[in-house]
Backbone as CSV, one residue per row, in Angstrom:
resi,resn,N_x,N_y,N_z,CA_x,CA_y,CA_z,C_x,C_y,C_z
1,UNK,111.685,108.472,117.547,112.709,109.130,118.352,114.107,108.780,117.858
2,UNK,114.798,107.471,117.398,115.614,106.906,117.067,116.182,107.791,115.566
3,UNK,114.896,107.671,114.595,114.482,108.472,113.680,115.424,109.788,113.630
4,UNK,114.605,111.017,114.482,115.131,112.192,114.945,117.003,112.172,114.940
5,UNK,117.133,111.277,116.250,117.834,111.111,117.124,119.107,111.478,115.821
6,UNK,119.029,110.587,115.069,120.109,110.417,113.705,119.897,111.101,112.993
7,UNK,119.011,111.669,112.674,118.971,113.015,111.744,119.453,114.162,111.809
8,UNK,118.886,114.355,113.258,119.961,115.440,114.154,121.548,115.390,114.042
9,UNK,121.316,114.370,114.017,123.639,114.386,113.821,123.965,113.911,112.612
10,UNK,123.394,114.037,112.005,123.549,113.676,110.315,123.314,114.513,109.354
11,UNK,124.652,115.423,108.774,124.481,116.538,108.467,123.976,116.013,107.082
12,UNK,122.669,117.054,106.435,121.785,116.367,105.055,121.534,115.596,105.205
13,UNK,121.004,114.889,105.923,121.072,113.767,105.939,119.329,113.651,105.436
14,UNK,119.122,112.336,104.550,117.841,112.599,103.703,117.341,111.400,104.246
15,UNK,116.354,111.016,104.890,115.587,109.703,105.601,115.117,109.163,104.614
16,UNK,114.731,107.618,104.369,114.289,106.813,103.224,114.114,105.218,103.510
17,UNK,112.996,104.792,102.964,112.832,103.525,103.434,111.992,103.025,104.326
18,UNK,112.173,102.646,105.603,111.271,102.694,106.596,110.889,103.674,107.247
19,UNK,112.772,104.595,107.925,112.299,105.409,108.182,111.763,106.632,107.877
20,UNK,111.790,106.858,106.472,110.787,107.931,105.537,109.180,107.153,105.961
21,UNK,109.094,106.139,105.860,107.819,105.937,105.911,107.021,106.242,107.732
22,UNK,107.946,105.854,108.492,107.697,106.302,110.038,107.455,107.920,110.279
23,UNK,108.165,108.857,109.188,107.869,110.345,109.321,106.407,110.536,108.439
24,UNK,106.155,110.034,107.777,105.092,109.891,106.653,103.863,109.555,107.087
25,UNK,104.013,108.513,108.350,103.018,107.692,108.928,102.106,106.517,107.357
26,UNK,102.706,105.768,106.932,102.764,104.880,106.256,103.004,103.570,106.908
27,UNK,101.792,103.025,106.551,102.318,101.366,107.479,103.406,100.692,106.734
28,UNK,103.804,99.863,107.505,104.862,99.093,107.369,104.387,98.006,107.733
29,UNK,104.106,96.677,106.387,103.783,95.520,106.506,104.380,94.354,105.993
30,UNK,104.779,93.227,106.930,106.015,92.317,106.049,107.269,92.441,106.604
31,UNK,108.172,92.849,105.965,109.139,92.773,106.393,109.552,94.320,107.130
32,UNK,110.298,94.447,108.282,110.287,95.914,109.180,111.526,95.526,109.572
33,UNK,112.187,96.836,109.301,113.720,96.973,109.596,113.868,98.505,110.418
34,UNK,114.078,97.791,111.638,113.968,99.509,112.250,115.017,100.194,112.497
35,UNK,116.001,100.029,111.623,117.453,100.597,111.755,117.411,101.856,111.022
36,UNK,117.824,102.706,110.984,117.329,104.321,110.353,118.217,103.807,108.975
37,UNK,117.323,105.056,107.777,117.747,104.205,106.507,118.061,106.096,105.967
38,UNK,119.135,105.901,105.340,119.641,107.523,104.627,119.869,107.262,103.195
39,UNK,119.411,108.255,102.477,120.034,108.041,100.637,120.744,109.341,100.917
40,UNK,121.941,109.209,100.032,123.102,110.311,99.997,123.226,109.873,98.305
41,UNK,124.340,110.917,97.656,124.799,110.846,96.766,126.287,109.715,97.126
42,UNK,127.112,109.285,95.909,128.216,108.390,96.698,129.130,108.426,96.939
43,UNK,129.237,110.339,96.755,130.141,111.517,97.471,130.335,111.873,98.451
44,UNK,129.047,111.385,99.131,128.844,111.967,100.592,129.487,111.212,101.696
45,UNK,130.145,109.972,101.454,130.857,109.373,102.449,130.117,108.890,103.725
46,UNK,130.419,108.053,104.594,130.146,107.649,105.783,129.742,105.973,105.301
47,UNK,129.611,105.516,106.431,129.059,103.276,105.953,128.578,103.384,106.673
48,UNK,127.525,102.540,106.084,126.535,101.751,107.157,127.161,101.394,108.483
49,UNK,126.463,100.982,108.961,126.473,100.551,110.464,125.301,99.575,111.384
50,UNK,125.454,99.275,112.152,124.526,98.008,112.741,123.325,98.686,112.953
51,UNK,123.330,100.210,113.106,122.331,100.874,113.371,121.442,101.781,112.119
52,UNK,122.660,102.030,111.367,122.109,103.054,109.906,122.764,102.829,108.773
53,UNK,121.479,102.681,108.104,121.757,102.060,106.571,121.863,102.967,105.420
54,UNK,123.341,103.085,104.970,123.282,104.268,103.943,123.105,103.609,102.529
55,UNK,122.510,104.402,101.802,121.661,103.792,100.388,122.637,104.838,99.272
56,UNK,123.419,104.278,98.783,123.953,105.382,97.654,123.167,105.692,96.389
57,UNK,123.161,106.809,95.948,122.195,106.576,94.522,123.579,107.573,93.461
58,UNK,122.897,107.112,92.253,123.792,108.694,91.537,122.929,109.101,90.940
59,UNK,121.422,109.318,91.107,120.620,109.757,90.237,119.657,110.512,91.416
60,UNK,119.068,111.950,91.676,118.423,112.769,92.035,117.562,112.114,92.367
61,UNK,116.943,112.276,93.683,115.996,111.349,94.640,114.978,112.906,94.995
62,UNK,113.697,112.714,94.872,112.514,113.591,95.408,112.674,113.872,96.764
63,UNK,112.842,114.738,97.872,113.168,115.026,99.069,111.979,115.867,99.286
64,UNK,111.250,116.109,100.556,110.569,117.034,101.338,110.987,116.912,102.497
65,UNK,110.467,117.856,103.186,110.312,118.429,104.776,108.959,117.957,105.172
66,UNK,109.139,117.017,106.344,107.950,116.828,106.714,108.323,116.752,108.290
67,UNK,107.610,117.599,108.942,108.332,117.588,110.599,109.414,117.905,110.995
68,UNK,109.846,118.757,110.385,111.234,119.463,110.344,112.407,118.166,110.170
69,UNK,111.827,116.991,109.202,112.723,116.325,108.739,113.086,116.223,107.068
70,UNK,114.296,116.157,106.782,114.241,116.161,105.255,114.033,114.252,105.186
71,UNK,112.918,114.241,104.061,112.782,112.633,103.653,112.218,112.625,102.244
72,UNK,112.711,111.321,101.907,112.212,110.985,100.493,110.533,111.229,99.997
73,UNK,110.759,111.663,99.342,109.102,111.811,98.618,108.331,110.586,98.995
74,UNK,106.912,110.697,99.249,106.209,109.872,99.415,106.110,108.797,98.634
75,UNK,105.853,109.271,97.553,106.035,107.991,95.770,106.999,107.296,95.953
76,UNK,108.715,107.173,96.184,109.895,107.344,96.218,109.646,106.295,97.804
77,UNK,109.055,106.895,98.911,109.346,105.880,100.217,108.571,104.578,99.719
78,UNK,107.325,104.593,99.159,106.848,103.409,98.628,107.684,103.187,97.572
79,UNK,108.117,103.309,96.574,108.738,102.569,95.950,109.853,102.000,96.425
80,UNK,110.697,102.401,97.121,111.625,102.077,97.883,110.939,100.787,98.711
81,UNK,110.426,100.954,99.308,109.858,99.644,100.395,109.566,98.799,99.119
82,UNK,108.417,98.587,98.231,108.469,97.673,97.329,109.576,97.282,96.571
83,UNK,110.543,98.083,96.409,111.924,97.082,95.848,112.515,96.399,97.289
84,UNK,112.730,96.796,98.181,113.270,96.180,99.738,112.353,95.120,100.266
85,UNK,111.236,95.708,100.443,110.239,94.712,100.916,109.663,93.865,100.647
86,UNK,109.002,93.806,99.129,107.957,93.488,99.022,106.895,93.949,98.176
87,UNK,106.046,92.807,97.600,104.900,93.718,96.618,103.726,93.841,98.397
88,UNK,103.755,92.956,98.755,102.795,93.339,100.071,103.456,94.662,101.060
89,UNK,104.432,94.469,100.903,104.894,95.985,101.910,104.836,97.150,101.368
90,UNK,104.949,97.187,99.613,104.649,98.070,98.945,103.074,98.458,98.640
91,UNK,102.198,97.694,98.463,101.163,97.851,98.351,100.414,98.309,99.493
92,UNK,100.394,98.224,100.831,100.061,98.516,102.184,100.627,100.140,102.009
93,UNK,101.768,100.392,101.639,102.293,101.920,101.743,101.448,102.736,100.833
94,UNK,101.416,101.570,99.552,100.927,102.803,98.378,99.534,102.991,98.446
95,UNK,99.103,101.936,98.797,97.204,102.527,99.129,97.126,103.297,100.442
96,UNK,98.053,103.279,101.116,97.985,104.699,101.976,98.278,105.760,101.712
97,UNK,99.313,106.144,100.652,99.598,107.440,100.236,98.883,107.594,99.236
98,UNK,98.045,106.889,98.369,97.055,107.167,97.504,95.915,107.959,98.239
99,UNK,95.555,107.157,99.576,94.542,107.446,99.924,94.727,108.910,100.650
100,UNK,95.995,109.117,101.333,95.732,110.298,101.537,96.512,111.443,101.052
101,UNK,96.862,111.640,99.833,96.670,112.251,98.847,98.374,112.691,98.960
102,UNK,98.991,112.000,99.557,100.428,112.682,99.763,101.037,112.144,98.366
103,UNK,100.484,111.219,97.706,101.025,110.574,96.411,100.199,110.519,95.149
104,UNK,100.096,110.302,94.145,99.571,109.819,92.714,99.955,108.491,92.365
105,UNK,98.740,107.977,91.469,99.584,106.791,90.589,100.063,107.735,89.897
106,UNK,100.413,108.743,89.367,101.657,108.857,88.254,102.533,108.953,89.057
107,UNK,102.385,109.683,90.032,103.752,109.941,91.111,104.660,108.606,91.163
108,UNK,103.643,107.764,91.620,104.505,105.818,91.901,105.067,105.670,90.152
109,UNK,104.430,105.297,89.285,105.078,105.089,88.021,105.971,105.995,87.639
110,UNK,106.619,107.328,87.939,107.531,108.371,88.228,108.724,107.632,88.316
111,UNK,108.375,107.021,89.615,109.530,106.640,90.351,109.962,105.594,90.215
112,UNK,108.839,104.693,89.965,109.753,103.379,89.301,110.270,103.564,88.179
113,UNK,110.240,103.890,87.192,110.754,104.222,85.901,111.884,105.011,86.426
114,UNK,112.182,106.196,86.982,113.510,106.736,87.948,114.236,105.738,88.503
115,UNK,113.946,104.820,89.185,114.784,103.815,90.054,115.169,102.813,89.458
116,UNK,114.561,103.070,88.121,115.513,102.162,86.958,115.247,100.470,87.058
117,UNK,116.106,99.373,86.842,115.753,98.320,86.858,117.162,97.625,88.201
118,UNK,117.011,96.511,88.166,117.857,95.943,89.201,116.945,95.304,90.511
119,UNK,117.140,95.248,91.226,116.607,94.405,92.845,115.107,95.269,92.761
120,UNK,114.304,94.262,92.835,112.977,94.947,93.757,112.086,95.737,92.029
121,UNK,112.529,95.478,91.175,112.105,96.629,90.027,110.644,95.781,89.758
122,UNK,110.571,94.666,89.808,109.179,93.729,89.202,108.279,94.114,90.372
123,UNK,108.609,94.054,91.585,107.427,94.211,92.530,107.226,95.595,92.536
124,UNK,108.268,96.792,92.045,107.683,98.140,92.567,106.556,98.722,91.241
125,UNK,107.142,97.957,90.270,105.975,98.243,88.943,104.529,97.230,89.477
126,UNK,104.412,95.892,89.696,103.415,95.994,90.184,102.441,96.433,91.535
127,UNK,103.268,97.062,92.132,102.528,98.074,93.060,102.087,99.473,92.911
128,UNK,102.433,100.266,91.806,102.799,101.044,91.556,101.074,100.827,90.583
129,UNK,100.712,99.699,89.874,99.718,99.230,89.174,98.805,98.725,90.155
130,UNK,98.994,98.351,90.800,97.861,97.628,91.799,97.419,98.643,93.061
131,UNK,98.320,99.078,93.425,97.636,100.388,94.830,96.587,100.922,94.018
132,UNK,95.670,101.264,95.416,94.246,101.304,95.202,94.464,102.563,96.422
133,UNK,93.730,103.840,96.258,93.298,104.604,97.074,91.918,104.118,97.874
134,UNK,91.055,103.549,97.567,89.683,102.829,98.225,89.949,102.115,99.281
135,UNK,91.537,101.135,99.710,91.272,100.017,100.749,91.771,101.391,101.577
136,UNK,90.782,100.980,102.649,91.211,101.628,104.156,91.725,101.357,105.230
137,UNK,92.437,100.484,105.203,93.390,99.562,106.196,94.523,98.833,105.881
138,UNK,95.505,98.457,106.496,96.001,97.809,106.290,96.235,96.282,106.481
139,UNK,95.232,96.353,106.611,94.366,94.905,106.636,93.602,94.635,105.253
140,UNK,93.247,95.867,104.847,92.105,95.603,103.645,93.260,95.264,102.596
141,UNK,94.596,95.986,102.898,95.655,96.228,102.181,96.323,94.741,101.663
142,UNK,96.561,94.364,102.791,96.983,92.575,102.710,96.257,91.865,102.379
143,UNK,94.798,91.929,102.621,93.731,90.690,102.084,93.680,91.126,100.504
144,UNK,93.788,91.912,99.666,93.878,92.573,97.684,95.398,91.762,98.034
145,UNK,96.260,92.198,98.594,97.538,91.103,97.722,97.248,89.964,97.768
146,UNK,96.750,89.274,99.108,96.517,87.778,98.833,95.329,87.128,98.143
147,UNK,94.485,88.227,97.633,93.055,87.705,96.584,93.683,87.439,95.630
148,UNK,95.503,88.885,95.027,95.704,89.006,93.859,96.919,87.313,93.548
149,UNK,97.370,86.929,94.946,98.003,86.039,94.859,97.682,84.778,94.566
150,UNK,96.740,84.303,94.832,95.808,83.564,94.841,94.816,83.320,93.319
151,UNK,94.864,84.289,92.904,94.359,84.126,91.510,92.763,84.468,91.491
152,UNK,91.991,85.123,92.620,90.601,85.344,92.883,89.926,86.462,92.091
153,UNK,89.268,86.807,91.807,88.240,87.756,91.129,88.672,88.658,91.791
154,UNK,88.352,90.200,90.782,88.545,91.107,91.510,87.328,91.373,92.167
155,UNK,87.325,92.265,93.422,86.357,92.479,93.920,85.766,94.161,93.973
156,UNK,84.810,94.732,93.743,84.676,96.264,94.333,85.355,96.735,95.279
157,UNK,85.857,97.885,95.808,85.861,98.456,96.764,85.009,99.368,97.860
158,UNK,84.603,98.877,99.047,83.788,100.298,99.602,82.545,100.156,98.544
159,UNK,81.477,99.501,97.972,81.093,99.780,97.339,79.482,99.767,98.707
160,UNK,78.774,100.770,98.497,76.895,101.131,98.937,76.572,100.350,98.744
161,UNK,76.617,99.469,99.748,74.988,98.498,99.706,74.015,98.980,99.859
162,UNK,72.896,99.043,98.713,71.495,99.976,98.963,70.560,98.838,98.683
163,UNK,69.594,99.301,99.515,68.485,98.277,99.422,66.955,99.085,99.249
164,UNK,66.469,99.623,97.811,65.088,100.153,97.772,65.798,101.333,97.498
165,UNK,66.778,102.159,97.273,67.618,103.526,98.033,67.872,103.634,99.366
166,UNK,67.510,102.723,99.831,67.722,102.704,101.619,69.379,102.112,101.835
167,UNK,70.172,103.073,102.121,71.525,102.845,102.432,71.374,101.519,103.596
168,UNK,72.575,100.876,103.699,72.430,99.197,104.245,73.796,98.957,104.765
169,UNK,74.835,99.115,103.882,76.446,99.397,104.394,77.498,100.045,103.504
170,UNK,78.064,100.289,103.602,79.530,100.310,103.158,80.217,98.887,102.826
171,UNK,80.444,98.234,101.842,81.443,97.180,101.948,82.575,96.913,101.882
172,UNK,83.514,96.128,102.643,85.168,95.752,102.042,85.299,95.688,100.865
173,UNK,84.690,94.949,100.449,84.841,93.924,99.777,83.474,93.397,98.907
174,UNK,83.555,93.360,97.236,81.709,93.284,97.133,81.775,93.099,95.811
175,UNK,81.609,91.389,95.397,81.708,90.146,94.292,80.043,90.302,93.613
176,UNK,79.712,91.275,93.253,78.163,91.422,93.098,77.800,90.374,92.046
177,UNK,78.496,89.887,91.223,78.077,88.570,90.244,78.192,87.572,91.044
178,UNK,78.951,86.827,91.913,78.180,86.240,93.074,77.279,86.564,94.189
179,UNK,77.170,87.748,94.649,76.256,88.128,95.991,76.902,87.914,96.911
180,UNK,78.364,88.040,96.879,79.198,87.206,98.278,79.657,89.152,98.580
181,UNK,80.145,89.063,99.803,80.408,89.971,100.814,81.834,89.909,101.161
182,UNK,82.811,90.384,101.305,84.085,90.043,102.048,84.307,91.259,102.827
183,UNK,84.165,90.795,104.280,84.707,91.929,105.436,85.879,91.474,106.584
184,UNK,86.871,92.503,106.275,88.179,92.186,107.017,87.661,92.745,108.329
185,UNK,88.249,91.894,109.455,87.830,92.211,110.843,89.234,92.855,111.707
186,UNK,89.111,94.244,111.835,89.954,94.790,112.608,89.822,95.553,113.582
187,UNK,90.276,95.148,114.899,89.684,95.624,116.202,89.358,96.591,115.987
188,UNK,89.606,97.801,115.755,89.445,99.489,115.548,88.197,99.338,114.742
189,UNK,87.656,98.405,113.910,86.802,98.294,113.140,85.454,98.366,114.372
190,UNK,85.372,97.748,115.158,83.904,97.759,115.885,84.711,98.728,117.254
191,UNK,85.399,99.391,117.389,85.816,100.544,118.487,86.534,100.010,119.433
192,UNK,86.917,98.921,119.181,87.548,97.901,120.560,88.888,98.785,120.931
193,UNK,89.685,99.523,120.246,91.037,100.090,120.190,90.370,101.807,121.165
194,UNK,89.259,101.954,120.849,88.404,103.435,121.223,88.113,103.516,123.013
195,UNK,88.530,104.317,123.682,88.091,103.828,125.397,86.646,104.309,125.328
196,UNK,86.467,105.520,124.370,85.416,105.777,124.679,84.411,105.075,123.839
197,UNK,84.327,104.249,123.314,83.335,103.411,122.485,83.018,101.890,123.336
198,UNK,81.444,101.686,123.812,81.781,100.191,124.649,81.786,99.231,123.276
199,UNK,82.808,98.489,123.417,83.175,97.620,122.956,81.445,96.433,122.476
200,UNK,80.896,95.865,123.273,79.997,94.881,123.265,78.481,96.272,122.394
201,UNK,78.767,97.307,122.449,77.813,97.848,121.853,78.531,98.010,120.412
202,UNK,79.396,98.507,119.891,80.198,98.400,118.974,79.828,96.692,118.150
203,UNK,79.903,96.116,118.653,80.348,94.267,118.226,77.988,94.559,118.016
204,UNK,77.486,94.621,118.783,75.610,94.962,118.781,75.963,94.964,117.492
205,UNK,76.201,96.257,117.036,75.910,97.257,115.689,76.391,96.658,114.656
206,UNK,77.310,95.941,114.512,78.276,95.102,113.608,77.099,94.045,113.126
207,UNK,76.655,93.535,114.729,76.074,92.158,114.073,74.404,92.559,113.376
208,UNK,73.516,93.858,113.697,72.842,94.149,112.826,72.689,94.693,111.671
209,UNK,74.140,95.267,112.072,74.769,95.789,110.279,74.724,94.057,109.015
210,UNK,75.286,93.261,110.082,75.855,92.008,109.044,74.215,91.131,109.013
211,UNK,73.048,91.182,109.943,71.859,91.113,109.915,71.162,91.311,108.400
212,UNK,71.336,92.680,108.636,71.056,93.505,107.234,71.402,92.735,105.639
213,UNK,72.693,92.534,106.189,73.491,92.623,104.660,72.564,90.947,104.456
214,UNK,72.387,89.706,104.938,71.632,88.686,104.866,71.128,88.575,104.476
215,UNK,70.101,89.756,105.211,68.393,89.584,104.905,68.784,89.872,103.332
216,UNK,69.553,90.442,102.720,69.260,90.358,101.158,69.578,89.750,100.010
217,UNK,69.763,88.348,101.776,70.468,87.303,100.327,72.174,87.124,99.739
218,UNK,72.513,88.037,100.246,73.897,87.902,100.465,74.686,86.869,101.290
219,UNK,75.735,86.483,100.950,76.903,85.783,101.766,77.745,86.757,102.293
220,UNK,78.364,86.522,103.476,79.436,87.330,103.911,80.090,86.124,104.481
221,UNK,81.686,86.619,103.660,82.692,86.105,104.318,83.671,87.300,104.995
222,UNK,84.015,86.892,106.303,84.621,87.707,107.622,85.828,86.934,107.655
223,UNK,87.191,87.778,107.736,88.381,86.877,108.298,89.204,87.964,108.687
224,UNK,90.245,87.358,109.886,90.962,88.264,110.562,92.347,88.652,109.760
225,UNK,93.226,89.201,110.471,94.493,89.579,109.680,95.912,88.279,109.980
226,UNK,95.578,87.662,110.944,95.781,86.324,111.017,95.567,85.606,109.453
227,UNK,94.384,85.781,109.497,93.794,84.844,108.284,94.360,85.067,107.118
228,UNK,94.251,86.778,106.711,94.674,86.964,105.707,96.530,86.982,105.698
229,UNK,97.326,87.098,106.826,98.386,87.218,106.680,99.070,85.616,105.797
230,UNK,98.129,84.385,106.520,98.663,82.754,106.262,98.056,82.587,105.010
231,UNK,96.525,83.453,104.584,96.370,83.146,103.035,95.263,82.157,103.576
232,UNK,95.422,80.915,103.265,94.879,79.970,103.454,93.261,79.798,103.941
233,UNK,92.985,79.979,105.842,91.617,80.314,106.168,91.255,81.591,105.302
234,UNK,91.404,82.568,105.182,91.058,83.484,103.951,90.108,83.148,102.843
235,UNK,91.421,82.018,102.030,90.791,81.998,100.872,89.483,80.593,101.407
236,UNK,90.319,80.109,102.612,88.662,79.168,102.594,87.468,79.817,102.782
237,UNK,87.476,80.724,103.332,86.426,81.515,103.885,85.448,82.071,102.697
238,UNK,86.399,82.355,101.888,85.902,82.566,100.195,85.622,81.923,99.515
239,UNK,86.129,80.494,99.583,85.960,79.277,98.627,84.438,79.165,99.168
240,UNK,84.182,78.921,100.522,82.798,78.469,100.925,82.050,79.303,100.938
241,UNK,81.952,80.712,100.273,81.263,81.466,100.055,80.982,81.457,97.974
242,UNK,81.773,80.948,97.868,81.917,80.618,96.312,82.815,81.321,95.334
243,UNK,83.945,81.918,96.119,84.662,82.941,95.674,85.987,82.097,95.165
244,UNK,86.779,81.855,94.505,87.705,80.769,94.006,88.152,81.079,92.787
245,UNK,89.901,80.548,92.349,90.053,81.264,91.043,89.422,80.660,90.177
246,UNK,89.672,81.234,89.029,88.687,81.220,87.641,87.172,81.354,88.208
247,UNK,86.489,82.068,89.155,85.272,82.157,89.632,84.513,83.461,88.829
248,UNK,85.482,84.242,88.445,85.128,85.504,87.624,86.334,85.721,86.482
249,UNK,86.284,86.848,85.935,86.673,86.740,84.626,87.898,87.886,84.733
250,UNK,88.349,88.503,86.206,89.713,89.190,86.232,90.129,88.725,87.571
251,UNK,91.570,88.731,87.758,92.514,88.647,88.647,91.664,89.779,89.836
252,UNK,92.009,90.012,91.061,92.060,90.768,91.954,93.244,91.321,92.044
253,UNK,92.566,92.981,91.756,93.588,94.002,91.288,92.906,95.394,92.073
């Protein structure tokens, strides 16, 4: 609404940053600045303010209409957040616009190479390399930066657990040269966020799903977004599953 609110009285006015990413529906993880954010040329006049942050550029910025708002290209709002934010705030955006198709990796490497070098240029090239269309959360999103921080193996994505051809699960997360399991736990994950889903039947299905994955000899390590936000219980959760750097032969990417 805030969003709108300033757009409306802001003649051209081109949204970017967070709030490109709030019209976009792109999470925002890490650092969140909810002050409305505008790119203009550095012709266009007006200053910042306690409330709106004007971004000057002199070089042609990607613009669409999305909701009868003009905002920065999708590629362009993630890259933007990864030079401002973060390789974790960037990476949370860009495996969402990977995933739903509003972006490309060429699109992201586009734009970093456009946005040139200066503040934020090292983290938006490696996000730009590391977003993954496969994680489906932004949870799954934060636990790949902190595997990649950490120095851990990469892991599959989403990969079929089949057992005989008999489908078994879907995984987060799936170290098949160890047999270890990694599943991020997010309420919406067993329907707890759903009114119409009972909750304790939801949490049933989970635990014969994770039954399953056992019986074949597998490890599963489970940690919350707590966990993965501090790093730490995370990677213990992995260490005691046998997951640890130099444990495999690439970074988590």
């Amino acid at each position: 609404m805030v969003v709108e609110a300033v757009a409306a009285a802001q003649r051209d006015a081109v949204l970017s940053h967070w709030s490109a990413a709030v019209v976009w529906g792109l999470p925002m993880v890490g650092r969140r600045d909810e002050r409305v954010h505008l790119v203009q040329g550095p012709a266009a006049g007006g200053r910042s303010r306690r409330d709106v942050v004007r971004h000057a550029t002199h070089v042609a910025v990607p613009t669409t209409i999305v909701d009868d708002l003009r905002v920065t290209s999708a590629a362009r709002t993630v890259i933007d957040l990864a030079r401002l934010g973060g390789f974790v705030a960037g990476v949370a955006a860009g495996d969402a616009a990977l995933r739903s198709g509003t972006a490309t990796r060429a699109d992201l490497e586009a734009e970093v190479e456009a946005a040139g070098k200066g503040r934020g240029a090292r983290a938006a090239r490696a996000v730009a390399t590391f977003a993954d269309r496969r994680a489906e959360s932004p949870g799954e999103s934060l636990s790949r930066c902190r595997m990649h921080e950490l120095g851990l193996p990469a892991p599959e994505l989403q990969h079929e657990l089949r057992d005989r051809g008999r489908f078994v699960a879907r995984l987060d997360f799936w170290w098949p040269e160890h047999g270890v399991v990694g599943e991020f736990d997010g309420r919406s994950k067993y329907g707890i966020d759903v009114d119409t889903i009972d909750p304790a039947a939801a949490l049933w299905r989970e635990k014969l799903r994770e039954d399953a994955i056992r019986a074949l000899g597998l490890s599963v390590a489970r940690w919350t977004w707590q966990d993965a936000w501090t790093a730490t219980p995370m990677a213990a959760r992995l260490r005691a599953s046998g997951i640890h750097p130099g444990s495999g032969a690439e970074r988590a990417r």
